[in-house]
N, C-alpha and C positions, 0 to 999 in steps of 0.2 A: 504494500500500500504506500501510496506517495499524497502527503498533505501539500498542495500549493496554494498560495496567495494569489489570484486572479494578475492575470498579465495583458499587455496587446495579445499576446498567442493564443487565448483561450476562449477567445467566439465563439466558436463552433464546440468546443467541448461543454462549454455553458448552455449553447442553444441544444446539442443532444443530451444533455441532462434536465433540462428544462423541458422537454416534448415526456420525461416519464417520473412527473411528479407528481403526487396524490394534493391539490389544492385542495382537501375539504376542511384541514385546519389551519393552511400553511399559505397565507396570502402576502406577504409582505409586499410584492411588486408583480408587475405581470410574468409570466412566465415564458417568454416568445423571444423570439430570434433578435427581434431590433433591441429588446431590455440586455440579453447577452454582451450586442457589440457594446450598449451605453456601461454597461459594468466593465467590461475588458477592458476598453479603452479610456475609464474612468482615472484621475488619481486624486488623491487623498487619506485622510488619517481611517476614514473607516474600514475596514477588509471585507472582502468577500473570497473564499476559499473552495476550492474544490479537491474531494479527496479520489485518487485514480487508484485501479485494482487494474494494473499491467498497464496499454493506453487507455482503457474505460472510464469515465466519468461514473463515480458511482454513487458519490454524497456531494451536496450542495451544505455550504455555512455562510453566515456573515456575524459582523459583530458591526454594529453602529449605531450612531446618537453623537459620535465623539465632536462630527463637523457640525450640530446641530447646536453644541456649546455643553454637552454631557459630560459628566465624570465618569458616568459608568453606560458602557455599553448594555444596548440591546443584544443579546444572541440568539439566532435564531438557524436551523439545520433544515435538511429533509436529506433522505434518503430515496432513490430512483425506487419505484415501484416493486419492480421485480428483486433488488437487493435485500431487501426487510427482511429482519429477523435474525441480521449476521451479526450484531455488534458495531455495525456500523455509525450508527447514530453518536453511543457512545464515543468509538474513537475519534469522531469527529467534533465532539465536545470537546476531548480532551486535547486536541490540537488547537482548536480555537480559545481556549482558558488560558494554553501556554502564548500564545498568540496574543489575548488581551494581557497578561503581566509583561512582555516583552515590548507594549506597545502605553505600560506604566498605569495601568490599571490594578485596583485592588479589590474590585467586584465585578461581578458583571448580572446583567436582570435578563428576566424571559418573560414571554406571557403566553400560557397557555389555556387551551380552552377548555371549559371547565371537563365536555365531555371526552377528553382526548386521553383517553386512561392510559393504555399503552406510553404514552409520552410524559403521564406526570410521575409514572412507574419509575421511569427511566431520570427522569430530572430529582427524584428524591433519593433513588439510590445511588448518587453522585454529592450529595449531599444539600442541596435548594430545597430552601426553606421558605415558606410561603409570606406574605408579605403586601397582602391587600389583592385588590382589584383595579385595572385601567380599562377601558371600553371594554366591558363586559365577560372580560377572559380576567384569567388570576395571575398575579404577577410573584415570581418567585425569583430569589436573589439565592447567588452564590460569594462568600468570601472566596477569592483565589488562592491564601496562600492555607486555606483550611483543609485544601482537597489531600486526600488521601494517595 
């Protein structure tokens, strides 16, 4: 598995990981070809990442809020459709937490939806801890240097 930080080169590995992602909790941006090239060819403090199994795009992350005037990023993941259920998700957490401390971060927040069980499975046993509500999903923080 190879964690990258979104580049010019990653258009097309964006837009075919984008054609096989489950939006029913996972909306942050559109998910099409023109949103890829404007992430690619983006730069800035906030990341967007892709983690590869051989050349395949197989997880989608970002972290951001930073250009917005934030201390603490948003994080947010998906996994391609057909990939689920590998661990995926996890190790793509865990690249983008080292990815927020390396970028001087000492939390980071998510929001998930309430009914997204599988996902709040996974964000508690990494250690997030709940932490209110924002537009009707639940908002959970992680300390970065508590991770296990």
């Amino acid at each position: 598995m190879e964690f990258r930080v979104v580049g010019p080169g990653d258009a097309s590995a964006l837009a075919e990981l984008f054609s096989d992602i489950d939006e029913t909790f996972f909306r942050p941006h559109p998910f099409t070809e023109q949103e890829g090239l404007r992430i690619a060819g983006r730069a800035g403090r906030d990341a967007y990442a892709i983690l590869f199994e051989g050349q395949r795009p197989v997880a989608y992350g970002m972290l951001r809020g930073w250009e917005e005037g934030f201390d603490t990023p948003s994080l947010g993941i998906a996994v391609r459709n057909d990939s689920q259920g590998r661990g995926l998700g996890r190790l793509m957490m865990k690249h983008l937490h080292a990815e927020a401390e390396r970028r001087g971060a000492t939390q980071v927040r998510l929001r998930v939806h309430q009914d997204n069980t599988r996902a709040k499975r996974l964000y508690e046993s990494m250690g997030y801890e709940y932490a209110g509500e924002d537009r009707g999903e639940l908002v959970m923080l992680l300390v970065l240097h508590a991770e296990a």
